[in-house]
PAKE-406355 format. One line per 4 residues: number of its first residue (from 1); for each residue z, y, x of C-alpha. Coordinates in steps of 0.25 Angstrom, whole numbers. Layout:
! PAKE-406355
NUM> Z:Y:X ~ ...
This chain:
! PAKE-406355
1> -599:-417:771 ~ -604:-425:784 ~ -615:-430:791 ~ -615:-440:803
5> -617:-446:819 ~ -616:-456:827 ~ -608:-459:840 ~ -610:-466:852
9> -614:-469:866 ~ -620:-455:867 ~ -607:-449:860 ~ -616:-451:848
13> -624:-463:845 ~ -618:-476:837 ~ -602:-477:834 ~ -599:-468:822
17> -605:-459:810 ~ -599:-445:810 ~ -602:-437:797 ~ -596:-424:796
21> -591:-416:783 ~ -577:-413:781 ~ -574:-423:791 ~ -582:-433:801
25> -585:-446:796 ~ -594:-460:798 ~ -598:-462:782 ~ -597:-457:767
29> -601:-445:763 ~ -588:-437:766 ~ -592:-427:755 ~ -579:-423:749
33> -569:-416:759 ~ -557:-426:760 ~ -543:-420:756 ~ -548:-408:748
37> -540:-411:737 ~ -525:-412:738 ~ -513:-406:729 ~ -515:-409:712
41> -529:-413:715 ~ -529:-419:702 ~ -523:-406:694 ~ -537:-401:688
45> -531:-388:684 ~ -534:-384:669 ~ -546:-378:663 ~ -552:-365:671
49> -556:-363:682 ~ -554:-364:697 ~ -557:-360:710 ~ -552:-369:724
53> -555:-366:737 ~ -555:-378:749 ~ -553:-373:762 ~ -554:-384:775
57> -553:-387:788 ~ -556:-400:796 ~ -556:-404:809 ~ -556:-417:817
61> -556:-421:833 ~ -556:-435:830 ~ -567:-445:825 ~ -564:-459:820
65> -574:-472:821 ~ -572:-483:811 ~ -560:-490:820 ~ -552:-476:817
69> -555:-472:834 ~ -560:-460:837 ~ -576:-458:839 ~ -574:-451:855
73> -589:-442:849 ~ -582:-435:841 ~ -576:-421:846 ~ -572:-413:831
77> -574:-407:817 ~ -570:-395:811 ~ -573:-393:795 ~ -571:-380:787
81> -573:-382:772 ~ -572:-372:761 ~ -574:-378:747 ~ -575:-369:735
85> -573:-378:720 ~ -573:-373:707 ~ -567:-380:696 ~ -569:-378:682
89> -561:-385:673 ~ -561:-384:656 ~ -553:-388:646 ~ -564:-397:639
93> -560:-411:640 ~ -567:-422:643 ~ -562:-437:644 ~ -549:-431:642
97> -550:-423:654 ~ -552:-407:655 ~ -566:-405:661 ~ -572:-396:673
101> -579:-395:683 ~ -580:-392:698 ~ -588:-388:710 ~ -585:-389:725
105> -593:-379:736 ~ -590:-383:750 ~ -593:-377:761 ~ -591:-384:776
109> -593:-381:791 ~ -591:-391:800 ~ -590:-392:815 ~ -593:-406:822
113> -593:-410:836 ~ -593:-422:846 ~ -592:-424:859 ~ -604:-422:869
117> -615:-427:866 ~ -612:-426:853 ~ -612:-410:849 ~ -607:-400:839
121> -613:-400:824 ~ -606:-389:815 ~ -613:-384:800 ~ -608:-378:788
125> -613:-379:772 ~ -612:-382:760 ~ -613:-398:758 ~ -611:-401:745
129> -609:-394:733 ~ -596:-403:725 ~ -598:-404:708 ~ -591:-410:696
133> -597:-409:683 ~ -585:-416:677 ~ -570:-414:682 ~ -559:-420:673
137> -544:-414:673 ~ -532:-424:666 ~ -518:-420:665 ~ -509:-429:660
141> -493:-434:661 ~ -490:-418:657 ~ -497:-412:669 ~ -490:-423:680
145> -505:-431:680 ~ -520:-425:683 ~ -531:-431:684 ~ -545:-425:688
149> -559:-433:688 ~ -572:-428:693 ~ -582:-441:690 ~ -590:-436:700
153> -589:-425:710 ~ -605:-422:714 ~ -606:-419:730 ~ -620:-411:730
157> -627:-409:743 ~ -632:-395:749 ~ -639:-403:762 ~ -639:-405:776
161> -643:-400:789 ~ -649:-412:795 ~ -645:-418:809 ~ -631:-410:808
165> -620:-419:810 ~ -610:-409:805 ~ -619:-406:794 ~ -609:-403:781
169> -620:-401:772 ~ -624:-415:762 ~ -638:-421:757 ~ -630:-432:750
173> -623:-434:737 ~ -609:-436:735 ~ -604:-442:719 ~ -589:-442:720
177> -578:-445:707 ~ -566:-440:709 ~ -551:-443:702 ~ -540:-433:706
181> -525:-439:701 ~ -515:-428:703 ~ -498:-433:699 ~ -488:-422:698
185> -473:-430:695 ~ -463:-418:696 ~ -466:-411:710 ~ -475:-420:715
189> -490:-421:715 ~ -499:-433:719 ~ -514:-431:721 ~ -524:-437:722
193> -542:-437:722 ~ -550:-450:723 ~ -565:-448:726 ~ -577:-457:728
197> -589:-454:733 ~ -603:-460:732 ~ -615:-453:741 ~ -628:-452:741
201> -639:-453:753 ~ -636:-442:763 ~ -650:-442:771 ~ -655:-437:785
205> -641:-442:790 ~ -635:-433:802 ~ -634:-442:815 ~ -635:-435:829
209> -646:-447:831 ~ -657:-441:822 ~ -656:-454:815 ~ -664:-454:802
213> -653:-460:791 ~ -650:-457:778 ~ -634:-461:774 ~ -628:-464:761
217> -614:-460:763 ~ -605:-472:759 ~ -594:-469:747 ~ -579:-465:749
221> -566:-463:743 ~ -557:-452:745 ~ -545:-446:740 ~ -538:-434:741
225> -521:-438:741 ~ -509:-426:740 ~ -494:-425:738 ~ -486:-413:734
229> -474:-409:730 ~ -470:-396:721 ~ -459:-387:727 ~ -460:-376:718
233> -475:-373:707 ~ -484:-366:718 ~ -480:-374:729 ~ -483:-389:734
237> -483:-396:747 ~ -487:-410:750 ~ -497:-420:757 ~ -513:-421:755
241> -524:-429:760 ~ -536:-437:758 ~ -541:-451:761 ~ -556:-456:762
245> -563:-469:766 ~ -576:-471:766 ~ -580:-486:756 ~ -593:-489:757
249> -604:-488:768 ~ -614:-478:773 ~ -628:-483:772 ~ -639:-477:780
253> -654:-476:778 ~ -668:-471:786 ~ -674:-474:799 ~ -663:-474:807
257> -652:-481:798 ~ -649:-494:806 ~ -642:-484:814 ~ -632:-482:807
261> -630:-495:802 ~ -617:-498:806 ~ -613:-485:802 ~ -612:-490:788
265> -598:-496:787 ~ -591:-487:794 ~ -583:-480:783 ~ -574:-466:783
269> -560:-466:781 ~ -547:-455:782 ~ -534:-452:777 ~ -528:-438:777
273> -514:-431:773 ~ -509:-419:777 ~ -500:-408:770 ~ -503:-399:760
277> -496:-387:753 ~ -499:-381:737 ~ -498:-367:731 ~ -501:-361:718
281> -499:-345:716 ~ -505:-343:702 ~ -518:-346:699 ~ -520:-351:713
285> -518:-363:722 ~ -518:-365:736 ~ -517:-379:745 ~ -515:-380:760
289> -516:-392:764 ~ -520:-400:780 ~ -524:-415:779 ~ -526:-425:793
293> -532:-437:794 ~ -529:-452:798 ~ -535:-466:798 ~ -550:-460:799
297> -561:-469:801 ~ -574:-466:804 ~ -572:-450:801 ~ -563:-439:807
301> -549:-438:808 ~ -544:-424:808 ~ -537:-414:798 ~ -541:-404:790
305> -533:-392:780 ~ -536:-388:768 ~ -535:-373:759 ~ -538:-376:743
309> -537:-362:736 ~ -538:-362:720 ~ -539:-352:711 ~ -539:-354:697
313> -546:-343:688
């Protein structure tokens, strides 16, 4: 969900990337919207199936470079996300798990600015379509432990509008396992979701320089964290976040590549937490939930909310 600029004397010429999705950032892909998972994340209900609804909002006034400084370019973001999945889960088993499968459809607008010379860039889509052919559900120690495994979540680009720098849509891959851990003791619940990425080549890279590079977004490791506690069966409150980092390099190619060379190191990283509250009225549930942002390097730093619906038919 991003694409990218540099900054410098003329407001925009040689001091940071800036790539856009769900947030703004110097490298990696940024595919998967940080904190979007929170309360029993790894509760993979039983076999049926299942409807859930994200609903998001993002904003940030504040860029950071690779010292944790603001970038003086920047002027702010706005990101509106819905996100549809649908989650299918049967009671075959395979590797002593129950199998499924789901798939994400996202769909983002997103409104960029800087400071003069810099402009405003805004664009809505559909970048990516998200798809698991496999999803694995364990339950164990009498319901207190879950487990859920996707061995590969597929990120599967719908393209670009070229020269865009808030261009949401994606023309590269995005290959991403996934482990959701979710501890019930008593009233308590502890989450979490650990994802990897790998990416492919995102060509005709977005730079308000015209430079003609072609990037291979550098892998990450994310997780989505919460914290709850039970006060009656339908309600829970607690604490949700999300922390990212960026582990290995960008790496750039084409024409204009030397560029952007000392581009390549200069890795993403945030941490978030924020409140959050549960409900469950039947055969539906409903999360609320608000994250912000710290220690941010190389990205925004801002906060967002978050509506999750599910309906289970």
């Amino acid at each position: 969900m991003k694409k990218c600029f540099k900054a410098g004397a003329l407001a925009l010429a040689a001091a940071g990337l800036l790539c856009v999705g769900q947030d703004v950032q110097a490298g990696g892909g940024a595919s998967y919207p940080n904190g979007a998972e929170s309360f029993l994340s790894g509760a993979v209900p039983p076999p049926g199936f299942y409807y859930l609804n994200y609903s998001y909002y993002y904003t940030a006034d504040s860029l950071k470079d690779d010292n944790g400084n603001d970038v003086g370019a920047f002027d702010e973001i706005t990101a509106v996300a819905n996100v549809s999945r649908f989650l299918w889960m049967s009671d075959i088993t395979l590797f002593g798990g129950n199998y499924g499968q789901h798939l994400f459809v996202p769909y983002l607008d997103v409104s960029l600015d800087f400071k003069a010379p810099g402009g405003s860039y805004d664009d809505s889509s559909i970048p990516y379509l998200i798809y698991s052919p496999m999803v694995l559900a364990y339950h164990m120690m009498e319901g207190k432990l879950h487990v859920a495994v996707s061995p590969i979540d597929l990120y599967i680009p719908t393209g670009q509008e070229d020269g865009n720098l808030a261009a949401t849509g994606h023309n590269f891959w995005t290959f991403e396992p996934v482990v959701a851990i979710t501890y019930m003791p008593n009233n308590w619940e502890f989450s979490a979701k650990f994802m990897y990425d790998f990416n492919t080549t995102q060509d005709n890279y977005a730079n308000p320089a015209g430079w003609q590079v072609d990037r291979t977004p550098g892998q990450e490791f994310h997780f989505d964290y919460s914290c709850s506690y039970a006060l009656n069966p339908s309600w829970r409150v607690g604490l949700n976040g999300y922390y990212y980092i960026q582990t290995t390099d960008d790496s750039f190619k084409g024409p204009d590549a030397a560029w952007l060379a000392g581009e390549e190191g200069k890795h993403s990283t945030v941490l978030a937490v924020g409140p959050g509250v549960w409900y469950n009225y039947q055969n539906m549930f409903f999360t609320l939930r608000t994250q912000f942002e710290t220690m941010a390097e190389n990205k925004t730093e801002g906060n967002n909310v978050w509506f999750t619906f599910t309906y289970a038919f």
